[in-house]
C-alpha positions as CSV (number, residue, x, y, z in Angstrom):
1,X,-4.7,8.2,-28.2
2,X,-5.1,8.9,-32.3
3,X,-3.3,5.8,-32.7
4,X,-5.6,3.5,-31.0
5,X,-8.5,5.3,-32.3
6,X,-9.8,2.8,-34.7
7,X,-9.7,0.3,-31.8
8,X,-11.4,2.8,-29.3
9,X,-14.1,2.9,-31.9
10,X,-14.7,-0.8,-32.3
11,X,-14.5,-1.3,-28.7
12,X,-17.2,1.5,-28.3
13,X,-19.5,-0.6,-31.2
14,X,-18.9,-3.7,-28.8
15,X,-19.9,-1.9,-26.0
16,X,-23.6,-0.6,-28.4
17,X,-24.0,-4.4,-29.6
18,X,-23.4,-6.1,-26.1
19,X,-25.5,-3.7,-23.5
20,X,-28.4,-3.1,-26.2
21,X,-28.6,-7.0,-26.5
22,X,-28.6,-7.3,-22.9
23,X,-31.0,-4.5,-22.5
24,X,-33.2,-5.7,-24.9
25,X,-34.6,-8.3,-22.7
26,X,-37.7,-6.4,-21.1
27,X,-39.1,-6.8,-24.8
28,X,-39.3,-10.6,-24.2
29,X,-41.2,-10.8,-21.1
30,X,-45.1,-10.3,-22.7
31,X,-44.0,-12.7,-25.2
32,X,-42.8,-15.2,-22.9
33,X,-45.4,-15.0,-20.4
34,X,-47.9,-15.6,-23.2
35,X,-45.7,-18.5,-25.5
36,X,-44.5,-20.6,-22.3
37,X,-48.0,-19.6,-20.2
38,X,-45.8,-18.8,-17.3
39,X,-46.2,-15.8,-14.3
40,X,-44.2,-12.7,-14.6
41,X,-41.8,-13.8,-11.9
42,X,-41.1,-16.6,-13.5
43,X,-40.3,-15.1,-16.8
44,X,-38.0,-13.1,-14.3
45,X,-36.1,-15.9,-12.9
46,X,-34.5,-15.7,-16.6
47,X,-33.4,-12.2,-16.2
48,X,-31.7,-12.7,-12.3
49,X,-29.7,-16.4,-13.3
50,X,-28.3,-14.4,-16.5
51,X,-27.6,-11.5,-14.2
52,X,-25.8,-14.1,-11.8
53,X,-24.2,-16.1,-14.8
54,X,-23.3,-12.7,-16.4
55,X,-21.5,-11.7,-13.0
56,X,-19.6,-15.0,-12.6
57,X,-18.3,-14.4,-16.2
58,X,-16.6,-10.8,-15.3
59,X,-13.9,-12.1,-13.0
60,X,-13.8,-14.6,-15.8
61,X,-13.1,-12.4,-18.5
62,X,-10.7,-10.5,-16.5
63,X,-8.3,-13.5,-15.4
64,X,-8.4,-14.5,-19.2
65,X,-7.2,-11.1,-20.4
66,X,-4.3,-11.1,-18.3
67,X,-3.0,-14.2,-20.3
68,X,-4.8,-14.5,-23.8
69,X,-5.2,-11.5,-26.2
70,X,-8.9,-9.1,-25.9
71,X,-10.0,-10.4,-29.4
72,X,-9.9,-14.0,-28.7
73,X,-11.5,-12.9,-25.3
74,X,-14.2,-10.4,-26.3
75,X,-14.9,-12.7,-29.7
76,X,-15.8,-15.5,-27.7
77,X,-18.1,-13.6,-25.7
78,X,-19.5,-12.1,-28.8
79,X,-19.8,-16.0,-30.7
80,X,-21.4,-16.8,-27.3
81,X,-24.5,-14.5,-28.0
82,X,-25.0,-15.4,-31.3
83,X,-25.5,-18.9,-30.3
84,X,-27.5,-17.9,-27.4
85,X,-29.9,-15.8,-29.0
86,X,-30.4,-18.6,-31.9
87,X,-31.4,-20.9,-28.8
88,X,-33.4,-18.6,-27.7
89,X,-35.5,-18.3,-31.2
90,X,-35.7,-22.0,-31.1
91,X,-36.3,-22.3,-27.7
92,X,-40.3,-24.2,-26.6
93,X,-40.0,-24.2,-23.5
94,X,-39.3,-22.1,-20.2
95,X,-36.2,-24.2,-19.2
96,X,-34.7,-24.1,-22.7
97,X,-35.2,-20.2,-22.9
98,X,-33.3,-19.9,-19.4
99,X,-30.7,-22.0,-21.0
100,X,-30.1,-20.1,-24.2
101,X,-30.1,-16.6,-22.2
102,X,-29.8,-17.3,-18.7
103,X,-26.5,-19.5,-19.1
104,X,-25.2,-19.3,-23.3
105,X,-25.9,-15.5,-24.3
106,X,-25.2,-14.2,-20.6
107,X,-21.7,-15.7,-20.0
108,X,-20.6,-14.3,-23.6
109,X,-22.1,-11.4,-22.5
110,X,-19.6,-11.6,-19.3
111,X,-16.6,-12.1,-21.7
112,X,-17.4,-8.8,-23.7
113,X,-18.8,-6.5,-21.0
114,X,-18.1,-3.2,-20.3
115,X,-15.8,-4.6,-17.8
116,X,-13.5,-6.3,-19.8
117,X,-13.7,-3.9,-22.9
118,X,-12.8,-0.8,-20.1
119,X,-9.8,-2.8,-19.1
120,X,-8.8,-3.2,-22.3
121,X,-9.2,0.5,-23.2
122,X,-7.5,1.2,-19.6
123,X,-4.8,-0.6,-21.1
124,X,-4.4,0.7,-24.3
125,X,-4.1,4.7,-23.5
126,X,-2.1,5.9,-20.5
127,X,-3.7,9.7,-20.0
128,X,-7.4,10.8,-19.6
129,X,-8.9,7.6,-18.4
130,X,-12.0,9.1,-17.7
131,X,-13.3,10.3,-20.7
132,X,-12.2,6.9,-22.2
133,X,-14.1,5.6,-20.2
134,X,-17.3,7.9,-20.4
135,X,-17.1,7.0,-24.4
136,X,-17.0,3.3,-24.1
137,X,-19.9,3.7,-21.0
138,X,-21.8,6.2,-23.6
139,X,-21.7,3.1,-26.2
140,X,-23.0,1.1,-23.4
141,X,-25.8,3.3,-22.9
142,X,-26.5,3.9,-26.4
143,X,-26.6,0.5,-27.2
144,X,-30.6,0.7,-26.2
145,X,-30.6,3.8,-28.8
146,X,-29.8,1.5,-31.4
147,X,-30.3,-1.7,-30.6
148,X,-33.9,-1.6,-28.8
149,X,-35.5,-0.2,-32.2
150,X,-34.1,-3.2,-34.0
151,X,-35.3,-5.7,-31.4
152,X,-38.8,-3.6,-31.5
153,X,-39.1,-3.8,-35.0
154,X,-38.2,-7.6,-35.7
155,X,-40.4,-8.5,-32.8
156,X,-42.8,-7.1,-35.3
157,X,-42.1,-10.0,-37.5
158,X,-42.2,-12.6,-35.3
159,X,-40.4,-13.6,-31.9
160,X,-38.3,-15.9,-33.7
161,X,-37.0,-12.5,-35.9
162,X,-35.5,-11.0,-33.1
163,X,-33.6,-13.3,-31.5
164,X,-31.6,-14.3,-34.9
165,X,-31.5,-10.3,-35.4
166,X,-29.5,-10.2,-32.5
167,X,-27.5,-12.7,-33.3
168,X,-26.3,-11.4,-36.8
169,X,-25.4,-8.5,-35.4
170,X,-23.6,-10.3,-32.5
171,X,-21.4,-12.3,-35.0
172,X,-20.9,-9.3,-36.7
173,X,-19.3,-7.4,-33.7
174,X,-17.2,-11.2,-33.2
175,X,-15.2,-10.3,-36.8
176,X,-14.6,-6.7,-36.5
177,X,-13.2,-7.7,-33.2
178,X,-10.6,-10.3,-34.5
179,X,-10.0,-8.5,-37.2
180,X,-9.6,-4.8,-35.7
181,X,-8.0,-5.1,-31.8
182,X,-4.7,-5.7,-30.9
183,X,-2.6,-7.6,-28.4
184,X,-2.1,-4.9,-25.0
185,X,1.2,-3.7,-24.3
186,X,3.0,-5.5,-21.9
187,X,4.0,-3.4,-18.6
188,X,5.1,-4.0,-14.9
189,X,5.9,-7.6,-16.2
190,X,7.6,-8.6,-13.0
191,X,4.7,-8.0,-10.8
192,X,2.4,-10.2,-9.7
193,X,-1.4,-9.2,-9.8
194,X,-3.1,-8.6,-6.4
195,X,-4.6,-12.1,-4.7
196,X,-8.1,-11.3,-4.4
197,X,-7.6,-12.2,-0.6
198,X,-5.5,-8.7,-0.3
199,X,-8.4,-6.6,-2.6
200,X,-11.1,-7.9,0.0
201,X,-8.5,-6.5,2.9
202,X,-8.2,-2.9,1.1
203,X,-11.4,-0.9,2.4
204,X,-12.1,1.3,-0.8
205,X,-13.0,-2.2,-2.5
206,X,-15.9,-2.5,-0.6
207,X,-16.8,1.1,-0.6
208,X,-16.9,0.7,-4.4
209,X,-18.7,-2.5,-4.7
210,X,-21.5,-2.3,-2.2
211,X,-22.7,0.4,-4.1
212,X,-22.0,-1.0,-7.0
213,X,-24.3,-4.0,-6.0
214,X,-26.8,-1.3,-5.4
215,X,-27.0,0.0,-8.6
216,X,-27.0,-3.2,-10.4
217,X,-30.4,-3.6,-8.0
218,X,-32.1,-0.2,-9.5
219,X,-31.0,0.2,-12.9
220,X,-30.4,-3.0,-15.0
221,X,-32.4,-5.2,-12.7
222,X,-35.5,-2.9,-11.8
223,X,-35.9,-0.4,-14.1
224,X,-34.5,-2.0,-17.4
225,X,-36.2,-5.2,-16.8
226,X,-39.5,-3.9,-15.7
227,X,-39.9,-0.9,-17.0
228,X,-41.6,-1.6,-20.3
229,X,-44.1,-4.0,-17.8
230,X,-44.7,-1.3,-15.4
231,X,-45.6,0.9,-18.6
232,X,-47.7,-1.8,-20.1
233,X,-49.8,-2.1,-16.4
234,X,-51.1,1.6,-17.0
235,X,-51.9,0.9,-20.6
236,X,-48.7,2.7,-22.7
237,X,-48.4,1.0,-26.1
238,X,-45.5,-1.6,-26.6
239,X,-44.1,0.9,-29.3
240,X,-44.3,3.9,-26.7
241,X,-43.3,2.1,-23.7
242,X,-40.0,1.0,-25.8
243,X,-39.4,4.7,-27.2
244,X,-39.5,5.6,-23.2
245,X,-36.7,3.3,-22.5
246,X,-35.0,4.5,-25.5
247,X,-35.2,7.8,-24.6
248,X,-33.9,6.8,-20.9
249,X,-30.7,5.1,-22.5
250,X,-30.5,8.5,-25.2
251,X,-30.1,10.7,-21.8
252,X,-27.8,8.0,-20.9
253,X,-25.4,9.2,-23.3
254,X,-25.1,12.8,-22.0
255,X,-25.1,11.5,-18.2
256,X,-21.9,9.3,-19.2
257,X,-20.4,11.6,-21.1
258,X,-20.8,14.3,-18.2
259,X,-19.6,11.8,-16.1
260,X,-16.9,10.8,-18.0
261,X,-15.4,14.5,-18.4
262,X,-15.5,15.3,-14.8
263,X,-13.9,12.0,-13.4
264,X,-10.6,13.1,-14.5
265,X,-11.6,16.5,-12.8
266,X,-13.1,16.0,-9.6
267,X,-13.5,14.5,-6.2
268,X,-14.4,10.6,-7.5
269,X,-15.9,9.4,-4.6
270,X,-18.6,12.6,-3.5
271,X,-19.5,12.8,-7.5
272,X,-20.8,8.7,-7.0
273,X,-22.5,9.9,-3.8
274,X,-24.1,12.7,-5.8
275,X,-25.2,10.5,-8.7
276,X,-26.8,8.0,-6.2
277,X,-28.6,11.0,-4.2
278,X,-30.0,11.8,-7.9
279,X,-30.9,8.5,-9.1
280,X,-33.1,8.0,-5.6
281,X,-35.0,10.8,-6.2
282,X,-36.0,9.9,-9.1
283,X,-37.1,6.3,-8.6
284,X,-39.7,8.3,-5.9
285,X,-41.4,9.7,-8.9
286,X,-41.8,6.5,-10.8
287,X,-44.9,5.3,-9.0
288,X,-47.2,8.4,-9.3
289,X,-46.4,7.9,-13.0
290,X,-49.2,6.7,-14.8
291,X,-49.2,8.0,-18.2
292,X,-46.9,8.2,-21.2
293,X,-45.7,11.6,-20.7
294,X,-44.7,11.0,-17.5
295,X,-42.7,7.9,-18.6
296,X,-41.0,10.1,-20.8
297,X,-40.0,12.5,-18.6
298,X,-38.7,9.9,-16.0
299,X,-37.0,8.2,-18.8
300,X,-35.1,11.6,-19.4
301,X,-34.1,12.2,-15.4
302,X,-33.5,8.5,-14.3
303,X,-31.0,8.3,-17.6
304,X,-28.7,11.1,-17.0
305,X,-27.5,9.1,-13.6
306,X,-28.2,5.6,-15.0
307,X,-24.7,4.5,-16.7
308,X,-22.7,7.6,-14.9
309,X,-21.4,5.7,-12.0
310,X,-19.8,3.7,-14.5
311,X,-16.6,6.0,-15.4
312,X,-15.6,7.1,-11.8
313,X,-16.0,3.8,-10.3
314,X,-14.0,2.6,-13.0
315,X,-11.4,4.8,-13.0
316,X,-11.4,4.7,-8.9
317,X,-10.7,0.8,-9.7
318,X,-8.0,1.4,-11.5
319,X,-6.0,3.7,-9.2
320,X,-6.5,1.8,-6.4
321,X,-5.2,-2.0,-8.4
322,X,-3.7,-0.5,-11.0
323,X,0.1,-2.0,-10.4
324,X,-1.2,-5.0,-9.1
325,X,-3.4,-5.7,-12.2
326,X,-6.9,-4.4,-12.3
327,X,-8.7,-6.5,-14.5
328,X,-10.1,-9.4,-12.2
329,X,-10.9,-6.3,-9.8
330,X,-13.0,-4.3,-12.2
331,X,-14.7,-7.9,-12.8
332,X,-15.2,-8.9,-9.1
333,X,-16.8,-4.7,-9.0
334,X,-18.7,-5.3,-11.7
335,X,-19.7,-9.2,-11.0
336,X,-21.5,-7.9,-7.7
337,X,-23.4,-5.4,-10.2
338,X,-24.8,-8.2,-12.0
339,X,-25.5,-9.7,-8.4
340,X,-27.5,-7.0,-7.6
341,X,-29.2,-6.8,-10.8
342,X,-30.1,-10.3,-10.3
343,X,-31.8,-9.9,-7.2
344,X,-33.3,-6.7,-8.6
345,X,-34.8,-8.4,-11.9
346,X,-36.5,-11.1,-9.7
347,X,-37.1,-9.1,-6.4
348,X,-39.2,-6.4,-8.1
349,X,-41.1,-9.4,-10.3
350,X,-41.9,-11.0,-6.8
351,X,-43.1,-7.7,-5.2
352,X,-45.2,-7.2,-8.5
353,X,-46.9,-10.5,-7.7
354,X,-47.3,-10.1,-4.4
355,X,-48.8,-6.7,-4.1
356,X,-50.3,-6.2,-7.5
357,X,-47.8,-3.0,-7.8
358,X,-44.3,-1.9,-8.4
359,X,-44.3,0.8,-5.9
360,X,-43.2,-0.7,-3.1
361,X,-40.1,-2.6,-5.7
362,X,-39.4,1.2,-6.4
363,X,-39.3,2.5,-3.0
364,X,-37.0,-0.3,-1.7
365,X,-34.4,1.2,-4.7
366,X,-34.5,4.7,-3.4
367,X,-33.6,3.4,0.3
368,X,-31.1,1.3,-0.9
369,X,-29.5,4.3,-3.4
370,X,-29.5,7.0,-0.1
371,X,-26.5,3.7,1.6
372,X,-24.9,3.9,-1.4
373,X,-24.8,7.6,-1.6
374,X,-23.1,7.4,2.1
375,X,-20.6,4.4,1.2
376,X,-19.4,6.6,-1.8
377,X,-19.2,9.9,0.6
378,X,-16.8,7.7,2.6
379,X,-14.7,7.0,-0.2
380,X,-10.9,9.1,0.4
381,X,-9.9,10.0,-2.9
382,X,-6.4,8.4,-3.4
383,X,-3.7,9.6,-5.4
384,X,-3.6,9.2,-9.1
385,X,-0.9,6.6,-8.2
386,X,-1.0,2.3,-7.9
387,X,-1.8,2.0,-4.2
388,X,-1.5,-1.6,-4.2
389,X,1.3,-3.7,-5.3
């Protein structure tokens, strides 16, 4: 692993530049609502078609890594960001904002997700998967840490600021990529990756997406998207509201980290049903929050099992494909993620409307986290062996 550390670590920057530009977006939604004089589920429809694009892209990503080297890959992706978020600073219209996020910044944000920079790492280092995997998912999280302050404080300036922010520091992560991360190392040359035709037959595939799909719907869709809303409804300051979310992704860090540790330790599939049970618990306390101490304090419990389904479903993924090729089955995972954040993003925006409250948006997330506690239960742990060919 010392040899590929330099790598690890720019992969792991990747990972902070890509999911704190993505989870930046609950920042835009005041600002939008008020530039484009447009309803909050409207504004939202941006967030679900760049969750959908963003999905679509994964499977992407992961046939194009099988055949052209991660830096051309994940530097696209990166390039793709920067020239979304520009459109997006020049955008004057709804449909031109949906464009520059929903379409441009979201597919390159497919090309270098978690996904594809996990399979890369997967590649590169043979032993202790899991905590590889818990450091590139702790950049992931962190990525708010670091990212949402900048956003915060440009958005200061001007809208306009914080879009071309983002996309400096987007094109910056695109060099240190091409210049930093090597080819993989070829292995198992002579076998063919799985059809996705015999991944939908295997049973564990859907025992790791549905919930997967589930917590696309509670974290990156509801709570990411509207938590800085549902904040701003009970009158916490845009600056306090932010540090909330911040302090959500900081606990993050720790949950993936955990996570990350115990995967290689520990029965995968009940520690997902365990971090679903968790994460459903908390959502119950969300509504009878109406201050910003409260916020804080749900930031804190909601983030240690936000991100830290990430690691064992990842490294359950590659056990089960790993002979077969992995990649376009950690994107098809990770794709119905982004499906469920989709629906998640616009659902909640549509119950807002609707009932003049999030509660019933948060409650729906807590039923839907107790199936995919069960579907993870029912997961058999396989053996640390390729069990399809």
């Amino acid at each position: 692993m010392k040899r590929q550390s330099p790598t690890l670590a720019v992969l792991v920057v990747v990972a902070v530049l890509v999911m704190g530009t993505r989870g930046s977006f609950g920042l835009f939604i005041a600002p939008w609502e008020e530039l484009f004089d447009v309803g909050r589920a409207s504004v939202s429809l941006i967030s679900a078609f760049g969750f959908l694009t963003y999905g679509f892209a994964q499977p992407v990503a992961g046939k194009l890594l099988q055949h052209f080297p991660p830096r051309m890959v994940i530097g696209a992706g990166l390039g793709l960001i920067a020239v979304g978020m520009v459109g997006a600073g020049l955008s004057t219209a709804l449909w031109m904002a949906a464009i520059s996020i929903g379409i441009i910044t979201a597919f390159g944000t497919g090309l270098a997700s978690l996904s594809a920079l996990s399979y890369v790492a997967g590649e590169l280092v043979e032993r202790r998967g899991g905590l590889v995997f818990g450091f590139l998912t702790a950049g992931a999280a962190g990525g708010q840490v670091v990212i949402l302050p900048i956003a915060t404080a440009a958005l200061g300036v001007s809208l306009k600021t914080s879009f071309f922010v983002l996309a400096v520091l987007a094109l910056a992560g695109a060099v240190a990529v091409v210049l930093t991360v090597p080819p993989l190392p070829t292995r198992d040359s002579g076998i063919e990756p799985t059809p996705i035709a015999t991944m939908a037959r295997e049973p564990r595939f859907w025992l790791l997406l549905i919930p997967f799909f589930v917590c696309g719907y509670t974290t990156t869709g509801m709570i990411e998207t509207h938590l800085i809303p549902f904040a701003l409804d009970h009158h916490v300051q845009q600056a306090t509201a932010s540090a909330a979310l911040a302090t959500l992704a900081a606990f993050n860090i720790a949950g993936v980290l955990l996570a990350g540790g115990f995967t290689d330790r520990v029965d995968r599939g009940k520690m997902l049903a365990a971090i679903y049970l968790m994460r459903a618990a908390t959502l119950l306390i969300l509504p009878f929050v109406t201050g910003a101490a409260g916020l804080f304090v749900f930031g804190a419990l909601f983030g240690v099992a936000d991100f830290s389904t990430v690691p064992p479903t990842t490294s359950l993924t590659q056990t089960v494909f790993k002979t077969g090729g992995w990649a376009v089955a950690i994107g098809l995972i990770s794709a119905a993620h982004q499906v469920g954040s989709a629906l998640g993003a616009w659902l909640t925006g549509v119950l807002f409307e609707s009932t003049g409250s999030y509660s019933l948006a948060f409650v729906s997330g807590a039923v839907a986290l107790l199936v995919a506690a069960y579907l993870s239960y029912r997961l058999k742990e396989p053996t640390r062996q390729s069990v399809l060919a």
